[in-house]
C-alpha positions in Angstrom: 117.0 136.8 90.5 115.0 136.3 87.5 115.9 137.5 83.8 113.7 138.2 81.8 113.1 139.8 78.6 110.2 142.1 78.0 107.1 140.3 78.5 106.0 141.0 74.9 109.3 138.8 74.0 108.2 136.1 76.1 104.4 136.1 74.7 105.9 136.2 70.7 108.3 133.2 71.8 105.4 131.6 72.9 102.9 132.3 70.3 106.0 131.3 67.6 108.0 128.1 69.0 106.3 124.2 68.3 109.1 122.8 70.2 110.6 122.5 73.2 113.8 120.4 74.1 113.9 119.8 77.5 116.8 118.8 79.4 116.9 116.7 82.8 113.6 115.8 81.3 112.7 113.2 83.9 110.3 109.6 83.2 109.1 110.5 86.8 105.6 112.0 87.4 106.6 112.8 90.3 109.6 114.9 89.3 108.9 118.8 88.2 110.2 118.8 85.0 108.0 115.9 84.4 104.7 117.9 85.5 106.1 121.3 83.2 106.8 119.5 80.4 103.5 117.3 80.1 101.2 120.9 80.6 103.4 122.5 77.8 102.9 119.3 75.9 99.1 119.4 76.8 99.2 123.0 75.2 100.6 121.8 71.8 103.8 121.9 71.9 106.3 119.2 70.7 108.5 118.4 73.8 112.1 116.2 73.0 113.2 115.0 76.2 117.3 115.3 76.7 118.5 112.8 79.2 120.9 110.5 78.8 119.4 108.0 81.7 116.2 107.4 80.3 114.5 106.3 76.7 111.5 108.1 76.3 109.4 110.4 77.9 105.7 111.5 77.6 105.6 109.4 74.8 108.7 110.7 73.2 112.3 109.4 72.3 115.0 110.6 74.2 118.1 112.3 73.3 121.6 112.1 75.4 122.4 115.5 74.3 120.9 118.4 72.7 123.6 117.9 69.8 121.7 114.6 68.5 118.1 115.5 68.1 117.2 115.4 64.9 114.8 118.1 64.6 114.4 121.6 64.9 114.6 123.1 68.0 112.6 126.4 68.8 113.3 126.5 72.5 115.8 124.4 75.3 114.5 124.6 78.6 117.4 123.6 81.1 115.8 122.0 84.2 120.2 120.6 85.0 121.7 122.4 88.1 123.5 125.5 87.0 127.1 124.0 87.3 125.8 122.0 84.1 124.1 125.0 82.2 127.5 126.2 80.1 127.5 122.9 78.0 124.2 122.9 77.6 124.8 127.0 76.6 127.4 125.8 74.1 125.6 122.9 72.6 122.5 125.3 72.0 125.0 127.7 70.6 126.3 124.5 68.0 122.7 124.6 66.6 121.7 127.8 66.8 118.9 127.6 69.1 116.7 130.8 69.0 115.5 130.5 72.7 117.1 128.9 76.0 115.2 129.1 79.0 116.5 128.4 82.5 114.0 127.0 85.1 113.4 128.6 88.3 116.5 127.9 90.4 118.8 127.8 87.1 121.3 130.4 87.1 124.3 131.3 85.1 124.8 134.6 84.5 127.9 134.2 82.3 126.8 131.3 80.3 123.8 133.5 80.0 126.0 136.2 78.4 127.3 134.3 76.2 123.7 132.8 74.9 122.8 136.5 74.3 125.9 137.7 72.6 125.2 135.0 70.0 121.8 136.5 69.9 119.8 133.9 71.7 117.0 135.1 73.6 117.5 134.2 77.2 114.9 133.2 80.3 116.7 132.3 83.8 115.3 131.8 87.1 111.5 131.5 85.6 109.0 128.7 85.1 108.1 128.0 81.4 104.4 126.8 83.2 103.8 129.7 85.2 104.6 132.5 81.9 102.8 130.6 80.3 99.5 130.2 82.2 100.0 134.1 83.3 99.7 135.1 79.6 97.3 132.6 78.2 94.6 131.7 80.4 
């Protein structure tokens, strides 16, 4: 069930983004989102967790809602069940987010429309980690 975009897409988003909200960022090792976000972190990237339940994160502040981060964001990895991905959608559509990538499991192929007619670059259904590691080591 995987979108994707061409692979060369995925390896210039890469190469170009420094930061990566992340939302249902979990405090829990144990939790996957966790274990993604601290290897993307390890790899240089700037993760903002976006949870209202918790204050920080790896080290960083969190963020209730995508809407008050203060920063740029390159990419918003949605690791939410899929009933919660339109909001999320919207909210990245409010800031004009270049990238939104759904985790494997995420699914929404309408909000996913909607992300691309506004010209977002959309992932669903894939692991951030795993594209990752497949084109850089």
């Amino acid at each position: 069930m995987a979108t994707l975009p061409r692979p060369d897409e995925i390896t210039e988003l890469l190469k170009s983004a420094r930061s990566i909200a992340v939302v249902g960022l979990s405090d829990s090792p144990l939790r996957p989102s966790h274990g993604v976000s601290a290897y993307m972190q390890t790899q240089g990237y700037r993760i903002i967790p976006v949870n209202p339940n918790i204050r920080e994160a790896l080290g960083e502040k969190a963020y209730p809602s995508l809407l008050e981060v203060p920063e740029k964001i390159d990419i918003v990895n949605i690791f939410r069940r899929s009933e919660f991905v339109p909001g999320i959608v919207e909210q990245a559509i409010q800031l004009k987010v270049p990238a939104i990538w759904m985790q494997e499991g995420v699914t929404h192929p309408a909000a996913a429309e909607k992300a691309r007619k506004a010209g977002i670059l959309l992932i669903m259904d894939s692991c951030i980690l795993q594209e990752h590691k497949s084109r850089f080591y």
